[in-house]
C-alpha atoms as an extended CHARMM CRD file, in Angstrom:
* protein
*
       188  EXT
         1         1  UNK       CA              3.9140000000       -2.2000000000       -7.0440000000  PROA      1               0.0000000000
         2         2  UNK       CA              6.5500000000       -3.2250000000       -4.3880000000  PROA      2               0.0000000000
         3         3  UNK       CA              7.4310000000       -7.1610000000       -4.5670000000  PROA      3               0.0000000000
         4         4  UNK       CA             10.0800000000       -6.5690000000       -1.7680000000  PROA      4               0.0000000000
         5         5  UNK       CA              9.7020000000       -5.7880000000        1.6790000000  PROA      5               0.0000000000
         6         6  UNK       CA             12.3970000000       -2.5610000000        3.1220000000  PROA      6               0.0000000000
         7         7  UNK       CA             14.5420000000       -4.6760000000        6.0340000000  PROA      7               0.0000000000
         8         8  UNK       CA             16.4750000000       -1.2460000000        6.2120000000  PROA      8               0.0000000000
         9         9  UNK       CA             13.1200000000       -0.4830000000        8.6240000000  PROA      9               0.0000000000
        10        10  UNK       CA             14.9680000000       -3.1270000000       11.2850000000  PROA      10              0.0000000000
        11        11  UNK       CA             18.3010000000       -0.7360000000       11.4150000000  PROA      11              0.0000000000
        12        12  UNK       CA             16.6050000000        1.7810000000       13.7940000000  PROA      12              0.0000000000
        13        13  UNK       CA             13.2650000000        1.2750000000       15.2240000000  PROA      13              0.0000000000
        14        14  UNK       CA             10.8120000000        3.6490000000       13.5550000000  PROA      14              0.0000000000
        15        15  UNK       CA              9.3460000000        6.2230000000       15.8530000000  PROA      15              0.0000000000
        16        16  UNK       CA              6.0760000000        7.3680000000       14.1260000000  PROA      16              0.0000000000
        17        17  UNK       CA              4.0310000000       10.8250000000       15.4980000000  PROA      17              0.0000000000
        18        18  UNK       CA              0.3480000000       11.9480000000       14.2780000000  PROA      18              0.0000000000
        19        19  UNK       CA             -1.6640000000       14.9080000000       16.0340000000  PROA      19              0.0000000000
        20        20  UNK       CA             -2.2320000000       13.5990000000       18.9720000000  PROA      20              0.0000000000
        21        21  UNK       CA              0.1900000000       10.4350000000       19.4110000000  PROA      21              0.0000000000
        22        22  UNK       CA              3.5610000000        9.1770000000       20.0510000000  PROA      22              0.0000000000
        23        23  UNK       CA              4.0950000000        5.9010000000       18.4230000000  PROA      23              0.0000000000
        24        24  UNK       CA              6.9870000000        4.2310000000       20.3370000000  PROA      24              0.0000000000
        25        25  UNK       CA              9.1090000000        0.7700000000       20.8490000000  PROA      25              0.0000000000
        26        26  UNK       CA              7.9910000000       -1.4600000000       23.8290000000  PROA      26              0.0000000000
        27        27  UNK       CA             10.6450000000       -1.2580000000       26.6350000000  PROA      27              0.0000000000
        28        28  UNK       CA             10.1890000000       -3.9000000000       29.7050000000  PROA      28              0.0000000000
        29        29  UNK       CA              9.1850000000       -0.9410000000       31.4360000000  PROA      29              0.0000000000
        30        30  UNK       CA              5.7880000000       -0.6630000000       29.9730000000  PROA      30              0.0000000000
        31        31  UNK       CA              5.0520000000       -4.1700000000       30.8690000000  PROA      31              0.0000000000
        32        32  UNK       CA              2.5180000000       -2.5250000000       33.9600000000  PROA      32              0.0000000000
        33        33  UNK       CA              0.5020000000       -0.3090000000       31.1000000000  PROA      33              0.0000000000
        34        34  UNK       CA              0.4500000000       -3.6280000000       28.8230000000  PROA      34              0.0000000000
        35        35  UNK       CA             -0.5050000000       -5.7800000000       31.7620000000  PROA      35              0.0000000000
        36        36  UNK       CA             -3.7550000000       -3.5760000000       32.7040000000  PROA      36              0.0000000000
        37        37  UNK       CA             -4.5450000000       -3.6310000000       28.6250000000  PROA      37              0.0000000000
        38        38  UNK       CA             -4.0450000000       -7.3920000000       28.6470000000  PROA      38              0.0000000000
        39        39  UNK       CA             -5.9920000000       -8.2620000000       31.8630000000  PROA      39              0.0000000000
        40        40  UNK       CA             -9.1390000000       -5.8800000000       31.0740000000  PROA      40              0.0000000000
        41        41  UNK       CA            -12.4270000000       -8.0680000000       29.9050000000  PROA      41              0.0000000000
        42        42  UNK       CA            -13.0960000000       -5.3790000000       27.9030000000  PROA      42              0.0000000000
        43        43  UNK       CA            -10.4820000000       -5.7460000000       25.8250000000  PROA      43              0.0000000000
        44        44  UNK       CA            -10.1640000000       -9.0010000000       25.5380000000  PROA      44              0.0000000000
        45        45  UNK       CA            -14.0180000000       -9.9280000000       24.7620000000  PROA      45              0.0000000000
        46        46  UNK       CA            -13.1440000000      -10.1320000000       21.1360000000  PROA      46              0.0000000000
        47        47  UNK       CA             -9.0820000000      -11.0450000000       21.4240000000  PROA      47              0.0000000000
        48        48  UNK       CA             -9.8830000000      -14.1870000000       21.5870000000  PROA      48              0.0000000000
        49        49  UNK       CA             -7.2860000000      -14.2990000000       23.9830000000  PROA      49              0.0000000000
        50        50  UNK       CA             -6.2880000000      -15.3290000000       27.4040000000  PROA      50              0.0000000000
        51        51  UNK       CA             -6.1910000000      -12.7760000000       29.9420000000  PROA      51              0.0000000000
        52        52  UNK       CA             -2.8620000000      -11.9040000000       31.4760000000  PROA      52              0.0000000000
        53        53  UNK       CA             -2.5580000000      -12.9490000000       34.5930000000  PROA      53              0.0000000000
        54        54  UNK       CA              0.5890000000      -11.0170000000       36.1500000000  PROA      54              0.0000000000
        55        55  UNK       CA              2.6100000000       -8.0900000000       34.8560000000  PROA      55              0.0000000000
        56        56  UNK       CA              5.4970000000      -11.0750000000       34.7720000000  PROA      56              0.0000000000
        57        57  UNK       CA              3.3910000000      -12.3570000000       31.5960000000  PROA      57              0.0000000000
        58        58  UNK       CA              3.0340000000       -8.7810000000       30.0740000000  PROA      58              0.0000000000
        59        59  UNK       CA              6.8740000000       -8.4340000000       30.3160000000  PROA      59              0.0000000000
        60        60  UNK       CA              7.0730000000      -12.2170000000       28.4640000000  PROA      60              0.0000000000
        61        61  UNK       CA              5.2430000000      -10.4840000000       25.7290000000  PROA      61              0.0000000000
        62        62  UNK       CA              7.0710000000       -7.3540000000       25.4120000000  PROA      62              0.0000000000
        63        63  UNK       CA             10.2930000000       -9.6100000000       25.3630000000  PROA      63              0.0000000000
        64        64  UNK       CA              8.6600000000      -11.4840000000       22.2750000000  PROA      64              0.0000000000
        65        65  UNK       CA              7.8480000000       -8.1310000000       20.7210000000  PROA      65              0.0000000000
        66        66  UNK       CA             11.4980000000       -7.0790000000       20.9130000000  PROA      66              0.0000000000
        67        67  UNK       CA             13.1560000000      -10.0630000000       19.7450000000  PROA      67              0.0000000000
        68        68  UNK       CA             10.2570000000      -10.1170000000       16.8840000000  PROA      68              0.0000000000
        69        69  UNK       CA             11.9670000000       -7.1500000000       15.6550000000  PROA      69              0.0000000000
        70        70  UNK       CA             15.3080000000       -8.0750000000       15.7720000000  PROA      70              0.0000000000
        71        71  UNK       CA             14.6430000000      -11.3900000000       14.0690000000  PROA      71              0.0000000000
        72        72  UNK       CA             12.7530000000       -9.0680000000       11.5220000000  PROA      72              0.0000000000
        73        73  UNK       CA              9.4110000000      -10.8800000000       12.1610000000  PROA      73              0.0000000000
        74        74  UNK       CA              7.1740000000       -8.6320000000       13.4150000000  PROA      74              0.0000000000
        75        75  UNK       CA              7.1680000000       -4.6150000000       14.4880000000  PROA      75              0.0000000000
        76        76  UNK       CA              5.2220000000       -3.6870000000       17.1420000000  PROA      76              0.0000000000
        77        77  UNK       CA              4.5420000000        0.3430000000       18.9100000000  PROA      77              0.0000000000
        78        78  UNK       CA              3.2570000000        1.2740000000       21.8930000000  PROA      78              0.0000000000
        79        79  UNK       CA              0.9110000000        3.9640000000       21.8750000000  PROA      79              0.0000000000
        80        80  UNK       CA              1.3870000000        7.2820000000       24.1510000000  PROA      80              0.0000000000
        81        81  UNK       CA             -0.4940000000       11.0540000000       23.9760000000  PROA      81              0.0000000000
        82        82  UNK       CA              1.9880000000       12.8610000000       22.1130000000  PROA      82              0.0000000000
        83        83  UNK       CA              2.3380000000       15.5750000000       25.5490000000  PROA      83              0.0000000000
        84        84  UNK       CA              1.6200000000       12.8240000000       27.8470000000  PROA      84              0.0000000000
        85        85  UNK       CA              3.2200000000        9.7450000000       29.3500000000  PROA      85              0.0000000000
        86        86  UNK       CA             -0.4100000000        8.2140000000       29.3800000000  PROA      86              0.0000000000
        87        87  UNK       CA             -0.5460000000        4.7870000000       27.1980000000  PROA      87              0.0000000000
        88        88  UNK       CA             -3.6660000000        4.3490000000       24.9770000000  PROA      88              0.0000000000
        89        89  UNK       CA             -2.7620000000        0.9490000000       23.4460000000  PROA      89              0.0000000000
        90        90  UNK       CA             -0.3350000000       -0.8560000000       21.0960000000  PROA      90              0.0000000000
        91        91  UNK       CA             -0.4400000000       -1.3570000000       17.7040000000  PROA      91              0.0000000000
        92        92  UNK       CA              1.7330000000       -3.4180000000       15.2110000000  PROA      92              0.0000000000
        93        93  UNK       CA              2.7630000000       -5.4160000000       12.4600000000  PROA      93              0.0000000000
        94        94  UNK       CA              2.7370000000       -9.1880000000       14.2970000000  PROA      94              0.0000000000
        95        95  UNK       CA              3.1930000000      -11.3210000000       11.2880000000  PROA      95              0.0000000000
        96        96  UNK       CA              5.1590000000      -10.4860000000        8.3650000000  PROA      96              0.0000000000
        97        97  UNK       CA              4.5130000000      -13.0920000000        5.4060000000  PROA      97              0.0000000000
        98        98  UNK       CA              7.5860000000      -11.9540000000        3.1830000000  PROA      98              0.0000000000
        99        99  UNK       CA              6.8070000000      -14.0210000000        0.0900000000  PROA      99              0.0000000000
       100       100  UNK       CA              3.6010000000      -12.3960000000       -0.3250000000  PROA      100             0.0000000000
       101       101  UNK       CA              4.9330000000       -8.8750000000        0.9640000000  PROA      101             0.0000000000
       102       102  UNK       CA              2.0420000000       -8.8070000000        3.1960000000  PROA      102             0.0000000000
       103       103  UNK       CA              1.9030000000       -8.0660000000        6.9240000000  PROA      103             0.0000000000
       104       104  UNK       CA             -1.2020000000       -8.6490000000        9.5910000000  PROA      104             0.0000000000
       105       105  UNK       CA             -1.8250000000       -5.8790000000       11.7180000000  PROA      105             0.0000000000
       106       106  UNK       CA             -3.0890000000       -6.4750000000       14.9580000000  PROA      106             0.0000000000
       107       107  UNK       CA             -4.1400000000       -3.3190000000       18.0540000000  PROA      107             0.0000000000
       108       108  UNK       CA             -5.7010000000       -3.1070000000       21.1000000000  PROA      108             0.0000000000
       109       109  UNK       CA             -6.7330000000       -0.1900000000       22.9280000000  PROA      109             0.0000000000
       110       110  UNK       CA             -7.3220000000        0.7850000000       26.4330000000  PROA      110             0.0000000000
       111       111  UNK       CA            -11.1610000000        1.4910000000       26.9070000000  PROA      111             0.0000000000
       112       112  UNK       CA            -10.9180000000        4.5270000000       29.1110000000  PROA      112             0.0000000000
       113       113  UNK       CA             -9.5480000000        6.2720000000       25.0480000000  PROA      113             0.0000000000
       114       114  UNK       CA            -12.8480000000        4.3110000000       23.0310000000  PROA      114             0.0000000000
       115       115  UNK       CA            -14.5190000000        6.5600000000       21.1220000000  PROA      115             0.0000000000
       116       116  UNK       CA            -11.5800000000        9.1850000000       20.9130000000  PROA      116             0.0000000000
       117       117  UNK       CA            -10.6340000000        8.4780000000       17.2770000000  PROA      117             0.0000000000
       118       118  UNK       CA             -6.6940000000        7.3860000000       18.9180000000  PROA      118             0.0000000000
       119       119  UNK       CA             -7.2700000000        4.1390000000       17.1550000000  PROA      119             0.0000000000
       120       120  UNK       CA             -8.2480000000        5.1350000000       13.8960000000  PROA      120             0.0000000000
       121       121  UNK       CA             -4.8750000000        8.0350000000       13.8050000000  PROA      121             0.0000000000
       122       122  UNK       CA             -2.8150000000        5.3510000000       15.0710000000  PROA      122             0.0000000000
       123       123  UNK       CA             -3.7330000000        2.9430000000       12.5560000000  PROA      123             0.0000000000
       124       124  UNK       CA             -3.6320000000        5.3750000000        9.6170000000  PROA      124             0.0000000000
       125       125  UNK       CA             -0.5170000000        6.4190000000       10.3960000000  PROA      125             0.0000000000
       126       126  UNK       CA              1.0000000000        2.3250000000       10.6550000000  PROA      126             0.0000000000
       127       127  UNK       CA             -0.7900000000        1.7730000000        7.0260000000  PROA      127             0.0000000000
       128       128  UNK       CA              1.1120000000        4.3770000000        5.7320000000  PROA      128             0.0000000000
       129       129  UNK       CA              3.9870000000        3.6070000000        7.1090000000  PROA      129             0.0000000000
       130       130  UNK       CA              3.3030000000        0.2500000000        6.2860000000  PROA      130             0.0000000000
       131       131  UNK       CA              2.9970000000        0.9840000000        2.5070000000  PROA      131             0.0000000000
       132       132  UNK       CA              5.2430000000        4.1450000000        1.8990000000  PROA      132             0.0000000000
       133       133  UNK       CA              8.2770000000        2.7910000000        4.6140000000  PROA      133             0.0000000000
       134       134  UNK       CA              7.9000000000       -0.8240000000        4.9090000000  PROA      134             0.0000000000
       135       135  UNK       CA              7.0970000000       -0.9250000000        1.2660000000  PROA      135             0.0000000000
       136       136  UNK       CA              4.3870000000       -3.6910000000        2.2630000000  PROA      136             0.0000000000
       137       137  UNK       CA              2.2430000000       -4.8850000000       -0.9830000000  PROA      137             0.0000000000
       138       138  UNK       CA             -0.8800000000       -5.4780000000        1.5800000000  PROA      138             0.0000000000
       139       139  UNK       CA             -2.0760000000       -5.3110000000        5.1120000000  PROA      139             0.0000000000
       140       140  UNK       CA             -4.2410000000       -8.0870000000        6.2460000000  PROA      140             0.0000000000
       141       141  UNK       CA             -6.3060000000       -7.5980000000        9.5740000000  PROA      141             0.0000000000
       142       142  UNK       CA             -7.8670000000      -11.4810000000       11.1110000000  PROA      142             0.0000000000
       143       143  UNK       CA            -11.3350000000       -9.9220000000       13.2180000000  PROA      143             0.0000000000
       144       144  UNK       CA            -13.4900000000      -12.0240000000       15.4450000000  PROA      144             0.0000000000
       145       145  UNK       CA            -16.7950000000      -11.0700000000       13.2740000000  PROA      145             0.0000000000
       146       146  UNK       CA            -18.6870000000      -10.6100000000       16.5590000000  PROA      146             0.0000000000
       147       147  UNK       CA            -16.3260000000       -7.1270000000       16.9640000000  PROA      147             0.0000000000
       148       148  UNK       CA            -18.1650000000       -4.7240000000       15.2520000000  PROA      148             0.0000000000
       149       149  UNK       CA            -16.0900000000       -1.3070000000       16.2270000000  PROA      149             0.0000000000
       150       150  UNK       CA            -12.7640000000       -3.0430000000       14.9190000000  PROA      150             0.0000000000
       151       151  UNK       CA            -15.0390000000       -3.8210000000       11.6140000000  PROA      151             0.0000000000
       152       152  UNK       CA            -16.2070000000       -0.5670000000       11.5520000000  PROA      152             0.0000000000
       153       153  UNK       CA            -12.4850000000        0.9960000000       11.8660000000  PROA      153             0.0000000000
       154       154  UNK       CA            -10.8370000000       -1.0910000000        9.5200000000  PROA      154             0.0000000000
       155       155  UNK       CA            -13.4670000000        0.0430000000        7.0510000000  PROA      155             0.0000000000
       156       156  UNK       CA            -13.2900000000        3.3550000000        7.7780000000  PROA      156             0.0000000000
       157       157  UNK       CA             -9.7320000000        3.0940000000        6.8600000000  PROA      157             0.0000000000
       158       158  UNK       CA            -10.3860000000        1.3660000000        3.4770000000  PROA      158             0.0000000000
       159       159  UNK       CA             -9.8980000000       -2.6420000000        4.2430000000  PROA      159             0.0000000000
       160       160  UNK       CA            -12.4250000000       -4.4990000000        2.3530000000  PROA      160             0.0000000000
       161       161  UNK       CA            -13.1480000000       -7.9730000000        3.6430000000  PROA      161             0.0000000000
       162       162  UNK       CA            -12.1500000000      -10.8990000000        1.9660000000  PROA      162             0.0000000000
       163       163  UNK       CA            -12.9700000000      -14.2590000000        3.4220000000  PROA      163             0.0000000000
       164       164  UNK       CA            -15.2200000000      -15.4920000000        6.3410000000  PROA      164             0.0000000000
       165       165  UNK       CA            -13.6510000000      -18.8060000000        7.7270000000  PROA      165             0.0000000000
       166       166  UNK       CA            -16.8060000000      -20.9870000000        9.8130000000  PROA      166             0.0000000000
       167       167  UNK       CA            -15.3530000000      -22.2830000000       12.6730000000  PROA      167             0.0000000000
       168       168  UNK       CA            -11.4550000000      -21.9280000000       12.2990000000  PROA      168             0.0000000000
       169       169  UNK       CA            -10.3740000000      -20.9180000000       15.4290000000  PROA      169             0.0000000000
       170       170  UNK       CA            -10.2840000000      -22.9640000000       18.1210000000  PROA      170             0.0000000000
       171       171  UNK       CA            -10.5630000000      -20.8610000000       21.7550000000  PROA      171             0.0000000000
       172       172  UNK       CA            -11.9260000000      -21.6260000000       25.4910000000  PROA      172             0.0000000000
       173       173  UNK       CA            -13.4170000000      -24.6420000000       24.2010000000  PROA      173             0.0000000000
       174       174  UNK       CA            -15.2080000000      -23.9270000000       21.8120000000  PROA      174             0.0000000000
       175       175  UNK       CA            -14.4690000000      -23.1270000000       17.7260000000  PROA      175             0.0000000000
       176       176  UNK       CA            -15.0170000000      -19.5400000000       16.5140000000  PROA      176             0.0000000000
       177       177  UNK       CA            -15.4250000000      -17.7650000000       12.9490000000  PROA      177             0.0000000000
       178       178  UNK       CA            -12.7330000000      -15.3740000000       11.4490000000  PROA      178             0.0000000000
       179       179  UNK       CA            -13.2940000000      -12.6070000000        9.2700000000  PROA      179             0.0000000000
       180       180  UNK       CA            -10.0660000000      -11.2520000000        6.9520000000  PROA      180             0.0000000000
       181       181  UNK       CA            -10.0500000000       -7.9260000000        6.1680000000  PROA      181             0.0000000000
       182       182  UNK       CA             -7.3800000000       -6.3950000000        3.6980000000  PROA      182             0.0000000000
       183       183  UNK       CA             -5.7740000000       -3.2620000000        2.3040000000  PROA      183             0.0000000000
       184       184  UNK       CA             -3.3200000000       -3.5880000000       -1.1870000000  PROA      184             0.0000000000
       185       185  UNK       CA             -1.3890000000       -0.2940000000       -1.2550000000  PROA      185             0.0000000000
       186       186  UNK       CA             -2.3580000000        2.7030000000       -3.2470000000  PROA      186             0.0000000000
       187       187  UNK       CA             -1.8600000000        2.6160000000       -6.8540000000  PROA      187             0.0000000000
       188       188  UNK       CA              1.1680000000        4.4590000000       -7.5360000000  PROA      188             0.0000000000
């Protein structure tokens, strides 16, 4: 059972392959392939998040990403095909809640690559990295409950859910529901 998270993880950013992908740090250069992530409706029906407005914002985020890792707060990857320059989304470790050696995990995904599987590699490979690397204790994932394909991954990749909050979430004027999904690492 860990009880301590690995900070040696913050010496050199982690670069993490699977069949198909090339998980990678942001660089303010990718701000144009977050931007058209960030501004798509399609995305963001169940972000419960405001839309990006300029690739100026995108870069704002990538710049919080960065510093998130060197503060050790958060560790975030952008998402390539491994024998392509082509970005499929982002993935990461936003929130890391040290005294409970827990981290939420949050993605989003282009929707040109839906229904490709990339997701579901991508977020395999993070858990275990997140478990055998990070030495994480459990992975939490906040869904809106209305998004049934991120449901449907997360349990596909063994998160069981654990609370239903009515109402929590305050967004666009009106209050949503959360669901909380989690993963506790393997037994050893």
């Amino acid at each position: 059972m860990n009880n301590k998270i690995n900070d040696d993880i913050f010496s050199v950013f982690p670069i993490l392959e699977t069949e198909r992908l090339l998980l990678t740090e942001f660089e303010k250069s990718d701000a144009e392939e977050l931007f058209k992530i960030r501004s798509d409706e399609r995305v963001l029906k169940f972000l419960d998040r405001d839309s990006h407005k300029s690739v100026e914002e995108s870069e704002l985020m990538i710049e919080g990403m960065i510093k998130s890792y060197k503060s050790k707060e958060g560790i975030n990857w952008i998402i390539r095909e491994t024998n392509s320059p082509d970005v499929v989304g982002y993935i990461g470790y936003w929130r890391i809640i040290r005294n409970n050696v827990r981290a939420e995990i949050g993605y989003a995904m282009k929707p040109e690559y839906w229904g490709k599987g990339y997701m579901q590699e991508a977020l395999t490979k993070v858990i275990d990295f997140g478990f055998n690397e990070f030495c994480l204790h459990s992975i939490e994932a906040n869904v809106n409950p209305d998004n049934a394909s991120s449901i449907k991954l997360l349990e596909k990749c063994g998160f069981k859910r654990e609370a239903y909050f009515k109402e929590d979430y305050f967004y666009n004027g009106e209050f949503l529901d959360s669901a909380i999904y989690s993963l506790l690492e393997p037994n050893r």
